[in-house]
C-alpha positions as CSV (number, residue, x, y, z in Angstrom):
1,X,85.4,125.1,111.4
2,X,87.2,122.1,112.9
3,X,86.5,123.7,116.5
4,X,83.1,122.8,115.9
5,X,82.6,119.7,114.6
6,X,81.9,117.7,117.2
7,X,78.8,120.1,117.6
8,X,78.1,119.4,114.0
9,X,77.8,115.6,114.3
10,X,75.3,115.8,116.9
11,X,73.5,118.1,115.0
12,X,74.0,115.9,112.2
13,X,72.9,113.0,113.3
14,X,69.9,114.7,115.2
15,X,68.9,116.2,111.3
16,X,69.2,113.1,109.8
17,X,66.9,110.8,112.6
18,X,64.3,113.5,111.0
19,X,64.8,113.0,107.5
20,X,63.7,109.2,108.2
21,X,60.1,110.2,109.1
22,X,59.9,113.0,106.3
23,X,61.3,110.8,103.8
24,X,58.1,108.0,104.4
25,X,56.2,110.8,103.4
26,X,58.1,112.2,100.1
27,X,61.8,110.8,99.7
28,X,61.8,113.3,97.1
29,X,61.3,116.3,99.3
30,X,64.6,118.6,98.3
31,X,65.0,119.8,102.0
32,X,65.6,116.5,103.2
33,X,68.1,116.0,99.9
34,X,69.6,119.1,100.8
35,X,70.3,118.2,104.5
36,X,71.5,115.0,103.3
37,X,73.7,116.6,101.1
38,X,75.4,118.7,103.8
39,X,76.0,115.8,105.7
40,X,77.9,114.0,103.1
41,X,80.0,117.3,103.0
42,X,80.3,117.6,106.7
43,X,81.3,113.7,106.9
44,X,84.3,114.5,104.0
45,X,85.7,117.0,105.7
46,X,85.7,114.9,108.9
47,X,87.7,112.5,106.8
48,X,84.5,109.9,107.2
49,X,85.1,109.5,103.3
50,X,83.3,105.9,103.6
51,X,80.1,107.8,105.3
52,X,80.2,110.4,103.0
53,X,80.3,108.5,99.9
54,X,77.1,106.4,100.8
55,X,75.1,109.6,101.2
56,X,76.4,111.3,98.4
57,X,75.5,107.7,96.0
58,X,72.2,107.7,97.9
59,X,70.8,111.0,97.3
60,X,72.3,110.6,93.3
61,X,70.0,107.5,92.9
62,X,67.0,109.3,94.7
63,X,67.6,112.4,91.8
64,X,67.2,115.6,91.6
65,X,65.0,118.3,89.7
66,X,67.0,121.0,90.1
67,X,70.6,120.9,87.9
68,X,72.3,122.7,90.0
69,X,72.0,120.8,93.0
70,X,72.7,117.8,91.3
71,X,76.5,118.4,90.4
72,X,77.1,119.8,93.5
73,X,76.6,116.3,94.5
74,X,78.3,114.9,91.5
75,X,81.2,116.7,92.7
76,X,80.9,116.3,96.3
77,X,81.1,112.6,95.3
78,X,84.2,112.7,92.6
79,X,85.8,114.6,95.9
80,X,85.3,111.8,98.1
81,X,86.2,109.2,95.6
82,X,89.9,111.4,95.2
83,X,89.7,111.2,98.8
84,X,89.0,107.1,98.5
85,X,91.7,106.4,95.2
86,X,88.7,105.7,93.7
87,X,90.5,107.5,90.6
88,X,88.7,106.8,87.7
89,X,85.2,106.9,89.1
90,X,86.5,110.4,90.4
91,X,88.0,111.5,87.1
92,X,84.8,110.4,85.0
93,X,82.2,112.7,87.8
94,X,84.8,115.5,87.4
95,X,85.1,115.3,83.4
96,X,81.3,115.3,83.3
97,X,80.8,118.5,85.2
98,X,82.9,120.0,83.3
99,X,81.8,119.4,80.0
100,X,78.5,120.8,81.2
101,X,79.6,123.7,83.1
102,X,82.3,124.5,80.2
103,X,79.2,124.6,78.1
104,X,76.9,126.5,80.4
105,X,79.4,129.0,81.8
106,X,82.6,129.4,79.6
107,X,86.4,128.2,80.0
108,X,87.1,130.8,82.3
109,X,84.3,131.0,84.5
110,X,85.6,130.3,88.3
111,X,83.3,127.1,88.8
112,X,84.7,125.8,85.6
113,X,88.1,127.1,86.8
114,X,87.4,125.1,89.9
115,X,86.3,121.7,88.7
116,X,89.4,121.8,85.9
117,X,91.5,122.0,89.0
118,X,90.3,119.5,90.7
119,X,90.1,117.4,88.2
120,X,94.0,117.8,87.4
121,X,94.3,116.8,91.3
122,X,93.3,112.9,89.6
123,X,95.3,113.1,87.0
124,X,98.4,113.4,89.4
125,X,97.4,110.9,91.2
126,X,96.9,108.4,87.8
127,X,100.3,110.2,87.1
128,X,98.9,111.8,84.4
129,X,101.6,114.2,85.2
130,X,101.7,116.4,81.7
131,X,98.2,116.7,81.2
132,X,97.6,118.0,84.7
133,X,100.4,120.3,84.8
134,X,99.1,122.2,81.6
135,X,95.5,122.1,82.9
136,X,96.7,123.7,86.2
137,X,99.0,126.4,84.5
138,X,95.2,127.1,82.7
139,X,93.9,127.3,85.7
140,X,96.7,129.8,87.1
141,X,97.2,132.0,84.5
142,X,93.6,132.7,84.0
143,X,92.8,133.4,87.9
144,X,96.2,135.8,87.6
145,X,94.3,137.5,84.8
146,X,90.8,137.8,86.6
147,X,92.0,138.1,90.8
148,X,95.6,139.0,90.6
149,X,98.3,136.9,91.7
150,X,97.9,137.7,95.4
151,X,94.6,136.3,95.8
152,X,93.9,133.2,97.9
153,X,92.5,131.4,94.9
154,X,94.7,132.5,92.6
155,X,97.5,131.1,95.7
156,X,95.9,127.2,95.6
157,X,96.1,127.1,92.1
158,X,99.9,127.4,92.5
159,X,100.0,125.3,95.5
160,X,98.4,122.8,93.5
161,X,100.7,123.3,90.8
162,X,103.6,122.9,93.1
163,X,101.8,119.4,94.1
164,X,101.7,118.0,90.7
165,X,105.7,119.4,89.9
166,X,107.2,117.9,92.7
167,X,104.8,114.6,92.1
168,X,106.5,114.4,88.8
169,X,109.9,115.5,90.1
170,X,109.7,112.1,91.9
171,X,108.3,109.6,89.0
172,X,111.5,111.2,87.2
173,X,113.7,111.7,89.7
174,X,114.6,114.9,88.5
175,X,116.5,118.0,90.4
176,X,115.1,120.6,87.9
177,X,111.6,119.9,88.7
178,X,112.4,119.8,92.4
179,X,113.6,122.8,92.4
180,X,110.8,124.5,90.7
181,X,108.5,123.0,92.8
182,X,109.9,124.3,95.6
183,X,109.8,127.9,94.4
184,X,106.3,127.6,94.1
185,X,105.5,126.1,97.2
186,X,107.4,129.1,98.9
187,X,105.3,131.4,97.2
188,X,102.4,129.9,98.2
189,X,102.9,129.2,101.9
190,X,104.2,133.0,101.9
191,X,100.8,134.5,100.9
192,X,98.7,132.1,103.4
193,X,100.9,132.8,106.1
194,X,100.5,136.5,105.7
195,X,96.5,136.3,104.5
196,X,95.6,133.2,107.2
197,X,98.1,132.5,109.9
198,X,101.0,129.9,109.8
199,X,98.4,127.5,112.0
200,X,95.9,128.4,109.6
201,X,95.0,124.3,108.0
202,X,95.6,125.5,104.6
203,X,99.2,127.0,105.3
204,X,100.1,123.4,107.3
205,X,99.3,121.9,103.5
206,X,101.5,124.2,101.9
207,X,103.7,123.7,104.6
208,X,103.4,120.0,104.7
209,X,103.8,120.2,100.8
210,X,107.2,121.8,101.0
211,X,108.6,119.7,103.8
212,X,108.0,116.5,100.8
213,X,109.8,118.4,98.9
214,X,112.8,118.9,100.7
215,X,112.6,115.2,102.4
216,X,112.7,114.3,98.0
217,X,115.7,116.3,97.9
218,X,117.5,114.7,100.6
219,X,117.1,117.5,102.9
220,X,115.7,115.5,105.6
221,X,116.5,117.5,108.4
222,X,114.8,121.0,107.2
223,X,111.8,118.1,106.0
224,X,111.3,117.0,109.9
225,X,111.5,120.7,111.6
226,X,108.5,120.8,109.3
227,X,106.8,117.9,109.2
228,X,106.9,118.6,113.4
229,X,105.1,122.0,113.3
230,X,102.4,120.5,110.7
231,X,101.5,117.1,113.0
232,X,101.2,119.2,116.1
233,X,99.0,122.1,114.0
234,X,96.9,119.0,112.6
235,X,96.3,116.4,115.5
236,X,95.0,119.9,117.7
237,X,92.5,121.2,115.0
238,X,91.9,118.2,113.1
239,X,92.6,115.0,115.6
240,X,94.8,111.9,115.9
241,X,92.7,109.8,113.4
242,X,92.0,112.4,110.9
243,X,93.8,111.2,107.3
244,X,95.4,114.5,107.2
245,X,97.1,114.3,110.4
246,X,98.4,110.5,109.5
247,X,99.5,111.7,106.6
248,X,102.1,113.8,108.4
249,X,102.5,111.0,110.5
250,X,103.8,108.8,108.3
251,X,105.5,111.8,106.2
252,X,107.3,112.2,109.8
253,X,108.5,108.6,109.5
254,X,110.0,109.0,105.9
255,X,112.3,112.2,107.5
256,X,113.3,109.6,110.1
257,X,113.9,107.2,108.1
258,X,116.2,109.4,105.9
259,X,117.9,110.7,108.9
260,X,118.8,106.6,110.1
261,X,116.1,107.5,113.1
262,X,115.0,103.9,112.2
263,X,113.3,102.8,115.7
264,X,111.0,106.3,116.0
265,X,110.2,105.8,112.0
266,X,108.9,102.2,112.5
267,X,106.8,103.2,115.4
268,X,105.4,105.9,113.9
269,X,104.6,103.9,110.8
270,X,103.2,101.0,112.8
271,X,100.9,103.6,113.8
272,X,99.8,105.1,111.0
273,X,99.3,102.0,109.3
274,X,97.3,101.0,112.0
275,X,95.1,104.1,111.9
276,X,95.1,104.3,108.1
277,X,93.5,101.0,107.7
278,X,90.8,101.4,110.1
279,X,90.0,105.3,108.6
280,X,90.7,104.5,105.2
281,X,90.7,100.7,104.4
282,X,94.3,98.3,104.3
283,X,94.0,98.8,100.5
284,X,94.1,102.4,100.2
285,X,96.8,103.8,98.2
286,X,97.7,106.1,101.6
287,X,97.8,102.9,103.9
288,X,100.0,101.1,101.3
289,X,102.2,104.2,100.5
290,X,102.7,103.6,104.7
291,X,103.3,100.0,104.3
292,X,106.1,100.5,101.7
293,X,107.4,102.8,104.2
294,X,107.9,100.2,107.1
295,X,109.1,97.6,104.6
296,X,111.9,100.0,103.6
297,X,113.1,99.9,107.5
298,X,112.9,96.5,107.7
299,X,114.8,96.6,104.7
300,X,117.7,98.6,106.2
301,X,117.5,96.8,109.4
302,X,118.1,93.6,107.3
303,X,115.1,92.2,108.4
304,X,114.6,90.8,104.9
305,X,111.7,88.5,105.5
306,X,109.5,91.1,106.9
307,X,110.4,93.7,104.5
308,X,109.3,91.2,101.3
309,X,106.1,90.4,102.5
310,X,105.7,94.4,103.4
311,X,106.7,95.2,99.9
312,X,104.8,92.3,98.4
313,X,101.9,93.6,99.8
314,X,102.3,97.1,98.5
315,X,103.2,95.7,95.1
316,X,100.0,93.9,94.8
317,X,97.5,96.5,96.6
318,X,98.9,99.2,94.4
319,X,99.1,97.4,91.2
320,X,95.0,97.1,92.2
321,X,94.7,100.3,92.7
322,X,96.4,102.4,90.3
323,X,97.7,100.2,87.4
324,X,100.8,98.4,86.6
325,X,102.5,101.1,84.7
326,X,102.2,103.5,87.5
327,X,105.6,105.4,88.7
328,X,104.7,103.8,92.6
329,X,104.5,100.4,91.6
330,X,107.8,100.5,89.3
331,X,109.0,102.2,92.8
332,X,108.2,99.2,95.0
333,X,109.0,96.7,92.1
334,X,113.1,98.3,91.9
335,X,112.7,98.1,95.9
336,X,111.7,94.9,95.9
337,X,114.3,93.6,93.6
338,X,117.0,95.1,95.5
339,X,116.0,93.1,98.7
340,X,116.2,90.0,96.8
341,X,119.7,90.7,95.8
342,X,120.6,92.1,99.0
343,X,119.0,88.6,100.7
344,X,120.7,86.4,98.0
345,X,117.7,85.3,96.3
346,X,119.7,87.0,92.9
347,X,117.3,85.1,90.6
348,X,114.2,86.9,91.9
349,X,115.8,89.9,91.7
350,X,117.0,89.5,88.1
351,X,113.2,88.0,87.2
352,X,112.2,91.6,88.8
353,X,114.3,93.5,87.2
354,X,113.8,92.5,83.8
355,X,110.2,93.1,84.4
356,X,110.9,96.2,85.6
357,X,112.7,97.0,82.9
358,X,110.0,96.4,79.9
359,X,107.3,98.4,82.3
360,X,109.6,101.3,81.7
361,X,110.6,101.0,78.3
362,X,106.7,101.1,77.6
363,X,106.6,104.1,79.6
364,X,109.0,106.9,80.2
365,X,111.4,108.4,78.1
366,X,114.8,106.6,77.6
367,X,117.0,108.9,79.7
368,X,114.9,109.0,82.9
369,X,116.6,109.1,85.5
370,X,114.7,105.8,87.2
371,X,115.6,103.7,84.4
372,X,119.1,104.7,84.6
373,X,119.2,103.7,87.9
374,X,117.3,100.2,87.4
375,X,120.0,99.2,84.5
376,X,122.6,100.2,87.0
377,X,121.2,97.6,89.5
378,X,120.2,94.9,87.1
379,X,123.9,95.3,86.2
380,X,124.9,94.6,89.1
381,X,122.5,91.9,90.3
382,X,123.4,90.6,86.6
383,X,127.4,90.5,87.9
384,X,126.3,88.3,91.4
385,X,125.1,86.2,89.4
386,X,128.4,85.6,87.0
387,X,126.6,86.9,83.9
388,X,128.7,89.6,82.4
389,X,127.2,89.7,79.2
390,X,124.2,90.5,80.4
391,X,125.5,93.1,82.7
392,X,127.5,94.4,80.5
393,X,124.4,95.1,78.1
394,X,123.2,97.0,81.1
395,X,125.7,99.1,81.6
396,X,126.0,100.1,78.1
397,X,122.2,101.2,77.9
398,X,122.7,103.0,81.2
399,X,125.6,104.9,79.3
400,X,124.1,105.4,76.2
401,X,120.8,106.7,77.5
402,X,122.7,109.1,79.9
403,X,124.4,110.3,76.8
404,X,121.4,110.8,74.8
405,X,119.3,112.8,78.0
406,X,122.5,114.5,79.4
407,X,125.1,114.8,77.2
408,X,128.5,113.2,76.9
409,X,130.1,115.9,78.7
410,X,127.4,115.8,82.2
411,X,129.5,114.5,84.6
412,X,126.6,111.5,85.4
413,X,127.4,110.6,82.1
414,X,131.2,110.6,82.8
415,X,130.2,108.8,85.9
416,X,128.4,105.8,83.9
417,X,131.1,105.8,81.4
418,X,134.1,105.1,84.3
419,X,131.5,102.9,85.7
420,X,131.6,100.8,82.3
421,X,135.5,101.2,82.5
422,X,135.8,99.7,86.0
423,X,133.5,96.6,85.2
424,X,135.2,96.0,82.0
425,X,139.0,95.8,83.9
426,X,137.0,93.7,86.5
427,X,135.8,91.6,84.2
428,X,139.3,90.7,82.4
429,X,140.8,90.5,85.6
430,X,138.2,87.5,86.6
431,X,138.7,85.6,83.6
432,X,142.4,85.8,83.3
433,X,142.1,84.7,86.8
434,X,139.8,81.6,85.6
435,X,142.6,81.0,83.0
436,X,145.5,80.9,85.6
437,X,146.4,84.2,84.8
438,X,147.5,83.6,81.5
């Protein structure tokens, strides 16, 4: 328990002095490879994730006779690596437990249950967003079977669930999947609220969970109330430094931010990102989720110098980390494009866009809603720049593709289509004007 932590590090460390002597003797000694072991676990739950995963790789390369042991390390490690965004490294341990346990133990036993849920935790974050969702719905409907639907296992599944839903919901942009994600995240902070407390550290996830939500929906002001009660629950249990708590911290900021609270979002993302990158390394995906945070209130403060480099350095520390063709970085990339244009720099922004543009043609279905909004604002960076051709390609894509997801009746679609309309009169308008009205 968190109460006791401190106790455990001096503990800890006292065990570990020990294992220094014993292991001159016999390095292979499983006691001292078991206390080891707990350490590493201790050390991840502390957040230490740096600590923990140089134990966990030490005691793999010292091996193991007993099996069993042996992936409980394997995914002790893939854990911390999650932890890390060490994603594929994580992915790869996870995949291999499984394949052994699935073997050993059946589809449905819980520790297969368990590492296939885990497992579908990385493929949200590699936005693997379909497989995971159908691995997790396994993963649900079989602990409904087998526990019941009440049960507090049975009750993470469909947090996690909710996680990957709403994570989706935002690569898409998509109200439906908002909205179901939110029923499910209800659900689930109902049951550990009633079973564990509402201070209980897994209800402030599920409560933390649902406050994203909302702040995704726009509904920043039911996201803060939230987002309050969850930092205060964390920083007393868990402590200032602890990723969890500047996780809120820097969720806190986003509400702000939404709300126009712009000076108390950029000081609480100034410090997050300072704590972040001491806890967790300037390169971690959670210090540069932070850092595109602060660039997007430099951004609305018109500080647009500040909020490049900001962005810049998101862009290039996420393209590192998780690909090129990964829904964050297109995120950041349409940000950044719109700074551009917004700064005057119009031929960065169209160079941007057009990148933009291909990465999502390569990979999301031609009615999403984010590439509907990026031809809307290469359109219009397209227009700034006097070339209406171009811009009027844009807008007819936009159109089309709304058609084609929505229907020519939604009324986004009739939206787009007026849109079309209105640049069209504009556009005979200017060149009659460049004629001498003629």
């Amino acid at each position: 328990m968190p109460e006791y932590w401190h106790k455990y590090d001096g503990l800890i460390s006292h065990v570990l002095s020990l294992t220094k002597y014993g292991e001159l003797v016999d390095p292979n000694n499983a006691e001292l490879l078991t206390a080891r072991g707990n350490a590493a676990a201790h050390w991840c739950k502390r957040g230490r994730y740096h600590e923990a995963r140089e134990m966990y790789q030490q005691i793999l390369r010292i091996g193991c006779t007993d099996d069993t042991q042996a992936i409980q390390w394997k995914l002790g490690l893939a854990e911390v690596d999650w932890h890390l965004s060490n994603h594929s490294e994580s992915a790869l341990l996870y995949e291999q437990v499984w394949r052994i346990r699935e073997s050993q133990l059946g589809a449905d036993h819980p520790d297969v249950l368990s590492v296939v849920e885990k497992l579908a935790l990385v493929y949200r974050s590699q936005a693997r967003y379909e497989e995971a969702r159908s691995m997790l719905e396994y993963v649900l409907e079989s602990r409904r079977k087998s526990l019941g639907q009440d049960d507090l296992v049975t009750v993470q599944a469909v947090e996690n669930l909710a996680l990957i839903i709403n994570e989706y919901g935002e690569a898409e942009n998509d109200k439906a999947l908002y909205l179901e994600a939110e029923s499910l995240h209800k659900l689930a902070l109902t049951h550990r609220e009633a079973k564990l407390g509402a201070d209980h550290l897994d209800t402030l996830w599920t409560a933390d969970s649902l406050a994203t939500n909302y702040r995704a929906q726009g509904r920043h002001l039911e996201a803060l109330e939230i987002y309050e009660r969850v930092l205060k629950g964390r920083t007393s249990q868990l402590g200032e430094d602890h990723p969890q708590t500047l996780w809120t911290v820097a969720n806190l900021a986003s509400a702000y931010t939404g709300l126009g609270r712009l000076q108390e979002a950029e000081a609480m993302y100034k410090r997050a990102i300072d704590a972040n990158g001491k806890q967790l390394g300037p390169d971690h995906t959670q210090t540069l989720w932070v850092v595109e945070g602060l660039a997007d209130v430099y951004h609305q403060h018109s500080r647009f110098e500040e909020a490049a480099a900001l962005y810049d350095r998101a862009l290039r520390g996420m393209q590192g980390r998780v690909g090129v063709e990964h829904p964050s970085v297109m995120r950041i990339m349409h940000k950044l494009a719109n700074l551009y244009r917004d700064s005057d720099d119009v031929t960065k922004s169209m160079n941007m866009f057009e990148r933009l543009l291909v990465l999502r043609e390569s990979g999301q279905r031609s009615g999403n809603a984010e590439m509907l909004r990026t031809y809307h604002d290469a359109a219009a960076t397209y227009v700034r720049m006097g070339m209406y051709n171009q811009a009027e390609e844009c807008y007819r894509q936009e159109l089309a593709r709304s058609v084609e997801e929505l229907g020519s009746l939604h009324v986004e679609t009739k939206k787009r289509e007026q849109n079309l309309v209105d640049f069209l009169k504009d556009r005979e308008l200017h060149g009659k004007a460049a004629h001498g009205g003629v």
